[in-house]
Backbone as a printed PyTorch tensor [residue, N CA C, xyz], in Angstrom:
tensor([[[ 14.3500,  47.5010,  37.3560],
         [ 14.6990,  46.8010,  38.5770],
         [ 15.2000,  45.4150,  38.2000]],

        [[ 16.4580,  45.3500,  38.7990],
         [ 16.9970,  44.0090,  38.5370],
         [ 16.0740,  42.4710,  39.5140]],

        [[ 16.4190,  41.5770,  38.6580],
         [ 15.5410,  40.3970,  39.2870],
         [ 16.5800,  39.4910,  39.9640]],

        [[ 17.7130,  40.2300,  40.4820],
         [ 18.5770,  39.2180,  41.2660],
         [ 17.8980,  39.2600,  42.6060]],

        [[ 18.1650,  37.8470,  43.3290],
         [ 17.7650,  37.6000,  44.7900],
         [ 18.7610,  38.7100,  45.8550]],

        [[ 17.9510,  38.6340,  46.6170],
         [ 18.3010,  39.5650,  47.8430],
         [ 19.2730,  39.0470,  48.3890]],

        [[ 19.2180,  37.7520,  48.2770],
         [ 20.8310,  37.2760,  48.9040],
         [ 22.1450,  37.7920,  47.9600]],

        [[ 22.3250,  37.2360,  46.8040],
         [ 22.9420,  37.7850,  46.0370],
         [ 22.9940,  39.0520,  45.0740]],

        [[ 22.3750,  40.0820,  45.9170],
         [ 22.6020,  41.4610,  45.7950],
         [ 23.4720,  41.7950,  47.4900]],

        [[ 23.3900,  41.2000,  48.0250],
         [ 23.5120,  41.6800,  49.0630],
         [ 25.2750,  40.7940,  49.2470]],

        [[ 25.8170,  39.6490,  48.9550],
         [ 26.9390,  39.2520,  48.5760],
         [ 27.9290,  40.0260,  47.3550]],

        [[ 27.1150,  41.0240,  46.3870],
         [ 27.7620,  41.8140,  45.6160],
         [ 28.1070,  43.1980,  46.1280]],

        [[ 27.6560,  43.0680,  47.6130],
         [ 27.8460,  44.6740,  47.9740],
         [ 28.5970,  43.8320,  48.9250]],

        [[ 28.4180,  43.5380,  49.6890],
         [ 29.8600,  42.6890,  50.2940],
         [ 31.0920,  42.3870,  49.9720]],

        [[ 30.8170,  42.2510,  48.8600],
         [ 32.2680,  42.0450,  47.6140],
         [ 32.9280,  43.6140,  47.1930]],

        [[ 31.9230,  44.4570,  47.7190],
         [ 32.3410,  45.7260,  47.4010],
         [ 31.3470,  46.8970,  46.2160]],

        [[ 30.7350,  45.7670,  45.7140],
         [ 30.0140,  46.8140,  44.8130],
         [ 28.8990,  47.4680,  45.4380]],

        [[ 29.0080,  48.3330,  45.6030],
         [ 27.6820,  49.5370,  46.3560],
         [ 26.9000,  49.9640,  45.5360]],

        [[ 27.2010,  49.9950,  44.4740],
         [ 25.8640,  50.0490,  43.3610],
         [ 24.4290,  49.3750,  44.1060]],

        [[ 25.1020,  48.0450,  43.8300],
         [ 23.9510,  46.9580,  43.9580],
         [ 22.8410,  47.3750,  45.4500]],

        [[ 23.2620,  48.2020,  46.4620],
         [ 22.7150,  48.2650,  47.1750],
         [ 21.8220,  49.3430,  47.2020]],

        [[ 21.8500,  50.4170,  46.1940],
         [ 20.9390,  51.0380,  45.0050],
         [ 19.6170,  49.9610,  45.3920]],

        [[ 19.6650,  48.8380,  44.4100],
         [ 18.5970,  48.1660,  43.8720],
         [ 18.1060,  47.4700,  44.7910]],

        [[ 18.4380,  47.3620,  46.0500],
         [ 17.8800,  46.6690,  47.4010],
         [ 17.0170,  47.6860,  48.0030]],

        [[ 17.4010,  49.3440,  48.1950],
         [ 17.0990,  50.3540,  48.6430],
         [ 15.5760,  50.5300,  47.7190]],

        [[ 15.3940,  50.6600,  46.6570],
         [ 14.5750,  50.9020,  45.5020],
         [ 13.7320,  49.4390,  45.3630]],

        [[ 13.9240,  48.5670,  46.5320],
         [ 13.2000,  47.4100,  46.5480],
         [ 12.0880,  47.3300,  47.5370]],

        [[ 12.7750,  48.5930,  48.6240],
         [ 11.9320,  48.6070,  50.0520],
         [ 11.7200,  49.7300,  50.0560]],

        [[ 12.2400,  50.6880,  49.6400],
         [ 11.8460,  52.0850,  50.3700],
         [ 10.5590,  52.1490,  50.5290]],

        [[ 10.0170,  52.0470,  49.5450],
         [  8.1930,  52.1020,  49.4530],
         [  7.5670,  51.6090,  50.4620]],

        [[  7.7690,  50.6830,  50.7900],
         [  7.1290,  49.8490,  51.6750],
         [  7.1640,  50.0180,  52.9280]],

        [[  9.0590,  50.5980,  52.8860],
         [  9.2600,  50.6950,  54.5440],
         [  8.6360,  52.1530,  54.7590]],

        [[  8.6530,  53.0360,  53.7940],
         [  7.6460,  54.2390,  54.0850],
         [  6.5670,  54.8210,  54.3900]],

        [[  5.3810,  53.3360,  53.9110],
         [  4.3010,  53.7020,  54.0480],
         [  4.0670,  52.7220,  55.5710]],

        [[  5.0630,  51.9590,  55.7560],
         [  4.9420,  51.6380,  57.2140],
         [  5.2130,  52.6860,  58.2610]],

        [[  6.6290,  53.6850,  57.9660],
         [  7.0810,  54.1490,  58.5430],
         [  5.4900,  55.5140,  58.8360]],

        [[  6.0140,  56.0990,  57.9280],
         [  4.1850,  57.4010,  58.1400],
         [  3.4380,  56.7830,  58.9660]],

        [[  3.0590,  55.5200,  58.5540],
         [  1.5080,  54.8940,  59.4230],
         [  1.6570,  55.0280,  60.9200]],

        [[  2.9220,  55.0610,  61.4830],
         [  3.6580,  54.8260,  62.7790],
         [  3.5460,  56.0650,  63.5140]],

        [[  4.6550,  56.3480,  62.5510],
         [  4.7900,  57.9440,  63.1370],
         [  3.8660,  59.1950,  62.9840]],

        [[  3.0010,  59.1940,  61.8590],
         [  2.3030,  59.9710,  61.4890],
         [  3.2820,  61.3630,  60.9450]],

        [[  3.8320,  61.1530,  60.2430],
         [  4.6510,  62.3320,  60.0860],
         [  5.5530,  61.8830,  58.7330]],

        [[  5.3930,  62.7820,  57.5060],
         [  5.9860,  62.0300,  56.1750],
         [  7.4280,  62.4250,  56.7840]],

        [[  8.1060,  63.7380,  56.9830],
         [  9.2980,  64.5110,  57.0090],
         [  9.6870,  63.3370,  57.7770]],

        [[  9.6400,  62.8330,  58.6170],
         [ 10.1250,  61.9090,  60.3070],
         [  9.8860,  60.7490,  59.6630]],

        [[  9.1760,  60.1730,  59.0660],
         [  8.8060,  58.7120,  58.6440],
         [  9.8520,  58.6420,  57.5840]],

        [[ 10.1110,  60.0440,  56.6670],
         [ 11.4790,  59.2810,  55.6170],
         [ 12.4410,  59.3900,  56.0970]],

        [[ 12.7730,  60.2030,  57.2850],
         [ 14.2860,  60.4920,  58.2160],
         [ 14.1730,  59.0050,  58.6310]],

        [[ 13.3230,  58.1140,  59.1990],
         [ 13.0300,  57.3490,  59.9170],
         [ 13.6130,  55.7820,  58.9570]],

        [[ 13.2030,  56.0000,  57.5140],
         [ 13.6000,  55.1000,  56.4700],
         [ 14.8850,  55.1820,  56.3290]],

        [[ 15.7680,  56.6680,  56.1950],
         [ 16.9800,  56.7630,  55.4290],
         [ 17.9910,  55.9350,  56.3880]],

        [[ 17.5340,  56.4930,  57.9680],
         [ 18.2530,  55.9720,  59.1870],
         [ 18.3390,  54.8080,  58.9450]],

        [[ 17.1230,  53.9940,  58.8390],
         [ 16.9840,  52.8100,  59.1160],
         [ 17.8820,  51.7650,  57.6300]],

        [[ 17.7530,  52.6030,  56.4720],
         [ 18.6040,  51.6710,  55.3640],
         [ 20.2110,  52.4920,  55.4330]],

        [[ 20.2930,  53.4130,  56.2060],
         [ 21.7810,  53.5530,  56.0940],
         [ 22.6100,  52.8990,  57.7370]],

        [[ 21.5260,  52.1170,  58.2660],
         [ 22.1830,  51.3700,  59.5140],
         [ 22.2130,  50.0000,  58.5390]],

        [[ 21.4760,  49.6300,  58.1150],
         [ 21.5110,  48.0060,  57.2700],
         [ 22.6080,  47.8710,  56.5850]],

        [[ 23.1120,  49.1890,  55.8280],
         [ 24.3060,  49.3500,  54.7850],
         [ 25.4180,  49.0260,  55.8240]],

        [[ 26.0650,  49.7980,  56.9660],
         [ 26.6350,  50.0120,  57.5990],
         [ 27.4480,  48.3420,  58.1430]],

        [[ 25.9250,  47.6860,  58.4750],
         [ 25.9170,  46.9460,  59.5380],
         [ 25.4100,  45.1830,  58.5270]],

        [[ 25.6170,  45.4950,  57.0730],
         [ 25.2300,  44.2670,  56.3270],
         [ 25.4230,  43.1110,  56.9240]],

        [[ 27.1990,  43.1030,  57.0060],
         [ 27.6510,  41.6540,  57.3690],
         [ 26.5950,  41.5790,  58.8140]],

        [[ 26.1610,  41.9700,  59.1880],
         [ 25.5570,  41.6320,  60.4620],
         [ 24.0830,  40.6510,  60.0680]],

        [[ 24.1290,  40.4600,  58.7230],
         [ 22.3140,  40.1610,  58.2190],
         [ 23.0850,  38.6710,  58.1400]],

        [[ 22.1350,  37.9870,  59.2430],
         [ 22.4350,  36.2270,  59.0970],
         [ 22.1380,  35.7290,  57.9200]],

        [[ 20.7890,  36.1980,  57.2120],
         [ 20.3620,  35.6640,  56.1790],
         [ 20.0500,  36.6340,  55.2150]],

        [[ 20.8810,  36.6000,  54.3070],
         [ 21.0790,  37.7090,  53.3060],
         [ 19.6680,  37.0910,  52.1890]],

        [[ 19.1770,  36.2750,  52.0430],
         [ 17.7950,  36.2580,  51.1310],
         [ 16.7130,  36.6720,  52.1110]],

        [[ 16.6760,  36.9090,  53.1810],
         [ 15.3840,  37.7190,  54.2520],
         [ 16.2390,  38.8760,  54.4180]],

        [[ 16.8590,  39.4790,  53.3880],
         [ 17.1310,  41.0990,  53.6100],
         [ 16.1250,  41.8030,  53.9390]],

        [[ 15.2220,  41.6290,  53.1670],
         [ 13.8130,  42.5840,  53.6710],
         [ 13.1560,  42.6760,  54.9280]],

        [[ 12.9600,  41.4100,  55.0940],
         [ 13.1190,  41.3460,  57.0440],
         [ 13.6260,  41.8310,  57.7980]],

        [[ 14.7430,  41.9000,  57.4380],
         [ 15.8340,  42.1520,  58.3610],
         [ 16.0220,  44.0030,  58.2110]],

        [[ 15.8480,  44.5300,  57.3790],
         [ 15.8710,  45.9550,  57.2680],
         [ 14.3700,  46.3150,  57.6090]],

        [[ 13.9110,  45.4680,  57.4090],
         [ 12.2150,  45.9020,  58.2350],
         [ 12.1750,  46.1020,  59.9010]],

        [[ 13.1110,  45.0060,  60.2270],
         [ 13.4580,  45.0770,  61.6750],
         [ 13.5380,  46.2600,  62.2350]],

        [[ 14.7190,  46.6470,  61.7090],
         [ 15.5080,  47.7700,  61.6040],
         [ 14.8970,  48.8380,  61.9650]],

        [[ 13.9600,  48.9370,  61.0200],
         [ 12.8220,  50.3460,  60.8970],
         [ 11.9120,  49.9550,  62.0100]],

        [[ 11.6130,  49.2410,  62.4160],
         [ 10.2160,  48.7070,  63.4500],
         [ 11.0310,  48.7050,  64.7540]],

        [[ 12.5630,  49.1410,  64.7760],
         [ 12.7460,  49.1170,  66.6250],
         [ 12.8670,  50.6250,  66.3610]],

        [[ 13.3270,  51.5340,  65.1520],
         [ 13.6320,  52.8010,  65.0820],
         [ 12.1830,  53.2850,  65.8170]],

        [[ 10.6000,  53.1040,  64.5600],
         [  9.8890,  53.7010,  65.4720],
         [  9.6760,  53.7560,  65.9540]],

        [[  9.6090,  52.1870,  67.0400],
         [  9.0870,  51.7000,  68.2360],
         [ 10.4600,  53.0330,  69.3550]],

        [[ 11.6680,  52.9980,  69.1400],
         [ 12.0650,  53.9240,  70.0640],
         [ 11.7010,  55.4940,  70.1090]],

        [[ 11.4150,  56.1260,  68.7400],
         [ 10.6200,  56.9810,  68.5460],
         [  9.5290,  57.2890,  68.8930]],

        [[  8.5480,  56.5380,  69.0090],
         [  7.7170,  56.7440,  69.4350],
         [  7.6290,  56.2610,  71.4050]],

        [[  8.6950,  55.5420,  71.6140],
         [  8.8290,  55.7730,  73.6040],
         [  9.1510,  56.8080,  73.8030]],

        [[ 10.0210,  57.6050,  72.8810],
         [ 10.3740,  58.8920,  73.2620],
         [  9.7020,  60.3950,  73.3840]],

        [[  8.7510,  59.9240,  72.5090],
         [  7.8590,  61.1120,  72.0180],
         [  6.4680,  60.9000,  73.6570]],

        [[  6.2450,  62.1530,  73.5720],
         [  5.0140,  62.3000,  75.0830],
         [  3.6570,  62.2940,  74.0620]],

        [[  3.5170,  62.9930,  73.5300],
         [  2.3080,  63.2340,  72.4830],
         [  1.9320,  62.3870,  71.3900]],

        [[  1.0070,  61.4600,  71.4120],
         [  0.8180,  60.5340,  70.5970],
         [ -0.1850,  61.2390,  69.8440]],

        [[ -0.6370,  62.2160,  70.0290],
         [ -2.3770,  63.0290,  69.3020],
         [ -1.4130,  63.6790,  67.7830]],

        [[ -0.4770,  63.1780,  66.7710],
         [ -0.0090,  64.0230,  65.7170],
         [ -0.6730,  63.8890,  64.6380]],

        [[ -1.4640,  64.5520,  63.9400],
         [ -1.8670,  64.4400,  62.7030],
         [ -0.9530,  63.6770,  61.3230]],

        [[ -1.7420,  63.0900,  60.4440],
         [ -0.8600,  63.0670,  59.8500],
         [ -0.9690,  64.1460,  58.1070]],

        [[ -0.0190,  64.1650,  57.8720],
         [ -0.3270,  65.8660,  56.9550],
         [ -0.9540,  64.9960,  55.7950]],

        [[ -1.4960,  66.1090,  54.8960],
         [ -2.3580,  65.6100,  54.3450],
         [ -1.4170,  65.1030,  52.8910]],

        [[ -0.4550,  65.3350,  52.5670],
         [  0.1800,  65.0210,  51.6130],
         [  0.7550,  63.6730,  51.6680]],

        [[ -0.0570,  63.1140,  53.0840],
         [  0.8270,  61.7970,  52.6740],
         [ -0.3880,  60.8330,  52.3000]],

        [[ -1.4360,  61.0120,  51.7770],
         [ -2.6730,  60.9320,  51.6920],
         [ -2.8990,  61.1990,  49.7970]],

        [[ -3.0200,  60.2090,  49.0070],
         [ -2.9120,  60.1220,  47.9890],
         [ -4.5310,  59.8450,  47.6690]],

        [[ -4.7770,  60.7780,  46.3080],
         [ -6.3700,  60.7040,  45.4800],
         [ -6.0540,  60.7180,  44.5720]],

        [[ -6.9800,  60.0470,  43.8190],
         [ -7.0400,  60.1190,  42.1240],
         [ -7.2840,  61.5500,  41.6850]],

        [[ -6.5190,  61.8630,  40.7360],
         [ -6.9940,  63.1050,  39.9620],
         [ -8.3120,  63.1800,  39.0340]],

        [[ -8.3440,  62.0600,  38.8810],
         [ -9.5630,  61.6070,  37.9820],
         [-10.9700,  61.6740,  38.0380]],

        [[-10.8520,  61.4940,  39.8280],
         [-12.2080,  61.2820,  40.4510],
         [-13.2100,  62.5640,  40.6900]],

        [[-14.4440,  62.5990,  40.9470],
         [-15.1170,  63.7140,  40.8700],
         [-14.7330,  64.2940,  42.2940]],

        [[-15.1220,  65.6450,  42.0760],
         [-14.7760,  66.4450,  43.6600],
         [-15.5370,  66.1810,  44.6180]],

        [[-16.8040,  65.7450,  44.4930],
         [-17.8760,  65.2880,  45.4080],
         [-17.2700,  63.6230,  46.1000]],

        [[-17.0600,  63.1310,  45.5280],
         [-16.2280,  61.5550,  45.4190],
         [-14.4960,  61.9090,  46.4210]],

        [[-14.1930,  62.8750,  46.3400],
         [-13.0650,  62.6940,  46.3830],
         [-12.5700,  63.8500,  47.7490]],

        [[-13.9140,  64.3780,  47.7080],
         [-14.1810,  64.6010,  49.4270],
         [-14.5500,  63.6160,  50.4160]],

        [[-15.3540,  62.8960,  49.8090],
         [-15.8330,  61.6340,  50.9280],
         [-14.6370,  61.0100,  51.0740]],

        [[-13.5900,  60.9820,  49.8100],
         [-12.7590,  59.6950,  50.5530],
         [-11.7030,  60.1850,  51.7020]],

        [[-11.8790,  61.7490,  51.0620],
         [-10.5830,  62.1310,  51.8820],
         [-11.3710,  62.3620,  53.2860]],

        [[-12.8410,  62.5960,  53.4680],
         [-13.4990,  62.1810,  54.9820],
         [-13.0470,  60.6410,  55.4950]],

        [[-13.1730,  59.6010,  54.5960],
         [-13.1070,  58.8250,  55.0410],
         [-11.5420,  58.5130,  55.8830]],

        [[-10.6300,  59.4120,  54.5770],
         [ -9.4760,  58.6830,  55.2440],
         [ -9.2490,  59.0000,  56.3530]],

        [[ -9.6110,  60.6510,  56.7700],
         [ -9.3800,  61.3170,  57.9600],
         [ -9.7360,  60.4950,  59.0280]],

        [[-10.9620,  59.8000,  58.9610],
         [-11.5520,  59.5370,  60.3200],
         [-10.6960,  58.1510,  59.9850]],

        [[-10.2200,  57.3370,  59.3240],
         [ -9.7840,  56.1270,  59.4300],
         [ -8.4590,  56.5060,  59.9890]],

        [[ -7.7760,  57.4840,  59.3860],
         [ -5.9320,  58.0620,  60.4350],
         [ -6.5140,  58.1360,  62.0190]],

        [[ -7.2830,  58.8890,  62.0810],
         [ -7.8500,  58.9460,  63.3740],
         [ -8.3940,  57.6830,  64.6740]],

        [[ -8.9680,  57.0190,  63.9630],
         [ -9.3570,  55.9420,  64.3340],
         [ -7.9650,  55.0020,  64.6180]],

        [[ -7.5330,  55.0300,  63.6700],
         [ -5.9320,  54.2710,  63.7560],
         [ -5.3150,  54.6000,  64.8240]],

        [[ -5.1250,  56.2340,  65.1080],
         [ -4.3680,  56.7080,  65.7770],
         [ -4.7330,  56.7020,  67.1290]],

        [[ -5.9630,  56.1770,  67.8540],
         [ -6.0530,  55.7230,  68.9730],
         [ -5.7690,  54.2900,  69.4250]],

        [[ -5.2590,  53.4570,  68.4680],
         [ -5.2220,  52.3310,  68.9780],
         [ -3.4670,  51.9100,  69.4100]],

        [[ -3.4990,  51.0320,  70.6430],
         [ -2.2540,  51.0400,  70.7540],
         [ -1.2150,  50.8810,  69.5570]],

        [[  0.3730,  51.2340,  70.2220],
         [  0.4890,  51.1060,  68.8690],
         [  1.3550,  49.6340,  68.3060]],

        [[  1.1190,  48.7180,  69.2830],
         [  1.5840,  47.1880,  68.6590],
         [ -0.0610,  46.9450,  68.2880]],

        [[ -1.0780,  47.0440,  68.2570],
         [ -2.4180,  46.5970,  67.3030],
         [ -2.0540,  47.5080,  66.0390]],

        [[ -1.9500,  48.8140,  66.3130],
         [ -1.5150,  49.5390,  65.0960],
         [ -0.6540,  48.6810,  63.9120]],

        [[  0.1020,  48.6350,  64.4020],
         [  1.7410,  48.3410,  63.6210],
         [  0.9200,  46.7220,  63.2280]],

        [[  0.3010,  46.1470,  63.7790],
         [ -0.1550,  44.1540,  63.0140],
         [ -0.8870,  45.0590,  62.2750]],

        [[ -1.8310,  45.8930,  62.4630],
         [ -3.1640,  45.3860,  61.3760],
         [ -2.6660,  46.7150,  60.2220]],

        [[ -1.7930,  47.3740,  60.2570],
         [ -0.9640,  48.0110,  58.9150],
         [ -0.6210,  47.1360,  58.2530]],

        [[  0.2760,  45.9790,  58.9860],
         [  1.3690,  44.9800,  58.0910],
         [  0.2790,  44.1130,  57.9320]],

        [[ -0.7800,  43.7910,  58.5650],
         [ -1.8240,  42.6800,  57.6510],
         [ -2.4820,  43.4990,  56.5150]],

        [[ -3.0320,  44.4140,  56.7170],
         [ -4.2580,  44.7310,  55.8400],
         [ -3.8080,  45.7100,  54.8460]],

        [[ -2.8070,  46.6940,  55.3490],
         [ -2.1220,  47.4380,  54.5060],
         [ -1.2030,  46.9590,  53.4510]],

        [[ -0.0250,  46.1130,  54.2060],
         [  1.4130,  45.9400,  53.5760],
         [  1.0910,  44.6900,  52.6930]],

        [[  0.2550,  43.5660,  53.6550],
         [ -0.2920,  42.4130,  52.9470],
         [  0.8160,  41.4660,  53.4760]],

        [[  1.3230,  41.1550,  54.3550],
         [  2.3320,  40.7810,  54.7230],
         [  1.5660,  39.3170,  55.4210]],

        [[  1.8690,  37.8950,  55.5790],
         [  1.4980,  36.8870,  56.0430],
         [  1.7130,  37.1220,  57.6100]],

        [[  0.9980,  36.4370,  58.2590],
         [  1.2400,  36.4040,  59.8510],
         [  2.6930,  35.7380,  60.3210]],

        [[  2.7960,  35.1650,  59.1690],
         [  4.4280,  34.1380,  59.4110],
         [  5.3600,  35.4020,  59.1860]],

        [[  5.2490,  36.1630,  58.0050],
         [  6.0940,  37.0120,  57.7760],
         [  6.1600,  38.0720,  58.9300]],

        [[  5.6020,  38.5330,  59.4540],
         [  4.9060,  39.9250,  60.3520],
         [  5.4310,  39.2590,  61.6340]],

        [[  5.7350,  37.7470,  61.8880],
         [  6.6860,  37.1600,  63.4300],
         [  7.8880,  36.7930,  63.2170]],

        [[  8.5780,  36.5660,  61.8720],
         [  9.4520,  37.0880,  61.5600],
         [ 10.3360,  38.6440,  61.6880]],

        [[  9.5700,  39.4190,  61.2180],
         [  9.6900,  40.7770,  61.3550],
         [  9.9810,  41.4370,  62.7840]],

        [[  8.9990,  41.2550,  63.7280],
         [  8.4560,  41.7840,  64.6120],
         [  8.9500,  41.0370,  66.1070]],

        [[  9.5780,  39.8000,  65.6980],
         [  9.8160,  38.7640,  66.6070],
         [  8.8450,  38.5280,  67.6240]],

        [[  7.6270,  38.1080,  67.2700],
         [  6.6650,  38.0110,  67.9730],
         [  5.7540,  36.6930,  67.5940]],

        [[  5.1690,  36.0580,  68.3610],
         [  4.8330,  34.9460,  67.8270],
         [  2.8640,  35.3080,  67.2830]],

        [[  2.7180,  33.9030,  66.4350],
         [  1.9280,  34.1190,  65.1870],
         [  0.7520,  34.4870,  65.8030]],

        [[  0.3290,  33.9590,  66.7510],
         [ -1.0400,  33.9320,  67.9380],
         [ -1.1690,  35.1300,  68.3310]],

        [[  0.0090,  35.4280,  69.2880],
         [ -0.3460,  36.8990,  69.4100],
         [ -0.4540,  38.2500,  68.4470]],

        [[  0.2940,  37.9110,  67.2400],
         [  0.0920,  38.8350,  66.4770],
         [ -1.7470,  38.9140,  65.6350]],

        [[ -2.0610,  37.7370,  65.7650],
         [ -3.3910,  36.9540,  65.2640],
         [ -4.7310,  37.4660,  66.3710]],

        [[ -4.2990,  38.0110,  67.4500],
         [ -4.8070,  38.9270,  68.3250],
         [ -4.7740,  39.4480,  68.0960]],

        [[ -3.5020,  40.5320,  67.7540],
         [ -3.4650,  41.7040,  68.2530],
         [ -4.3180,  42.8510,  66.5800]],

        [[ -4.0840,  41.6660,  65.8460],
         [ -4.7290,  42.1720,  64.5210],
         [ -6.2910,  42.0180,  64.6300]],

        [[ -7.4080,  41.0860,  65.4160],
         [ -8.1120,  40.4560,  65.8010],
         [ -8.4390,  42.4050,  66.9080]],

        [[ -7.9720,  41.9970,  67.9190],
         [ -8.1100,  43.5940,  68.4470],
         [ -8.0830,  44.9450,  67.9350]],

        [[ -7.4330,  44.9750,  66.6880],
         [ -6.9810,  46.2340,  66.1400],
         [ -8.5630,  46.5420,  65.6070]],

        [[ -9.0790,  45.0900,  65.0820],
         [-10.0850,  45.5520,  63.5410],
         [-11.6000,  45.3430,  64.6360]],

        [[-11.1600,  44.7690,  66.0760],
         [-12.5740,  45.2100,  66.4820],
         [-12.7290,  47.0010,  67.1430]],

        [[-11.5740,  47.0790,  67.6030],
         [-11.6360,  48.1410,  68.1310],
         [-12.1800,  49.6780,  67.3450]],

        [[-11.3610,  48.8150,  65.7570],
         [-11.8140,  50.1730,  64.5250],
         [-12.7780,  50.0010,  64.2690]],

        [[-13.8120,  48.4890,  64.2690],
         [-15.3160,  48.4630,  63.6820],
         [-15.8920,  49.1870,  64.9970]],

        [[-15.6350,  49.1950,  66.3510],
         [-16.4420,  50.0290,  67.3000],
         [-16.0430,  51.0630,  67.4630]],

        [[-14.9280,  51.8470,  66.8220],
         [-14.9220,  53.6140,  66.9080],
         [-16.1430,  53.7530,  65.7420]],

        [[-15.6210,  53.4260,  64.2260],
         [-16.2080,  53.4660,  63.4050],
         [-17.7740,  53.6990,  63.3830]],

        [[-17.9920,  52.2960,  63.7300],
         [-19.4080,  52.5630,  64.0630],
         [-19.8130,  54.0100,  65.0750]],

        [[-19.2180,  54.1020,  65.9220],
         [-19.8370,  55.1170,  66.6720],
         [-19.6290,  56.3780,  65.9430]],

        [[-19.0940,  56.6700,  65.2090],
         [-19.0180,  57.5890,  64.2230],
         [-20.2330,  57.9450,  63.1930]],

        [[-20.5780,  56.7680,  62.2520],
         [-21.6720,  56.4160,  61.5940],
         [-23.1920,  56.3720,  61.6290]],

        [[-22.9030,  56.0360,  63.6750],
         [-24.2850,  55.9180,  63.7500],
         [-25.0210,  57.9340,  64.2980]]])
């Protein structure tokens, strides 16, 4: 992976070289994927959901005001895709398959049932909460993303997102718990 800035990868594909936009793609996919699944619950739909979303950014570059917040800005991208995806969809109850659900090979089978209990009831738990608490407390706790970055993203200001992450993690400590006890 090349260590050029996002601005000037993104001025070399402007100039015409499409290579370079290779190494922008291979900068986010990851990221925008494991956002995208968390959303949608669905790997097949969450990478349709990525490809859409980086082959509208390609399309629509010159449109990026600030070519060093590329990542932002193709994050955008992906965060109105699911957000319309998911207005469209009636059924919010979708599992998410289990392959998108990663274990160590390493770990013992006794070990590596609990986690995959755990994760179940944590998708689950997730998956009742609206889904703007959803979508903050992925990009806080998951992605690792700053609250500055995540109102950037999301165009939402820092407070309310500082709620809505604040709501997400009480709501999961009181499913949780009721689970436990």
């Amino acid at each position: 992976m090349t260590s050029d800035t996002d601005a000037l990868l993104v001025a070399r594909v402007l100039d015409g070289d499409r290579e370079c936009y290779a190494i922008l793609v291979e900068r986010y996919q990851d990221s925008l994927f494991r956002y995208a699944v968390a959303m949608v619950k669905d790997g097949d739909l969450a990478a349709d959901l990525v490809q859409d979303s980086l082959v509208k950014a390609y399309t629509s570059l010159s449109a990026c005001q600030d070519p060093a917040r590329f990542g932002a800005w193709v994050f955008r991208i992906l965060v109105n895709r699911c957000k319309d995806h998911l207005k469209s969809r009636r059924s919010r109850n979708v599992p998410l398959s289990e392959d998108t659900a990663t274990t160590a090979a390493a770990d013992d089978p006794a070990l590596s049932a609990d986690r995959a209990g755990i994760r179940r009831m944590m998708e689950r738990a997730l998956a009742t909460l609206p889904d703007a608490q959803r979508e903050a407390f992925l990009l806080k706790h998951v992605e690792g993303y700053s609250y500055e970055e995540m109102a950037e993203m999301l165009d939402v200001s820092v407070s309310a997102l500082k709620m809505r992450v604040m709501r997400a993690r009480d709501a999961l400590q009181a499913l949780l718990k009721g689970v436990a006890d």
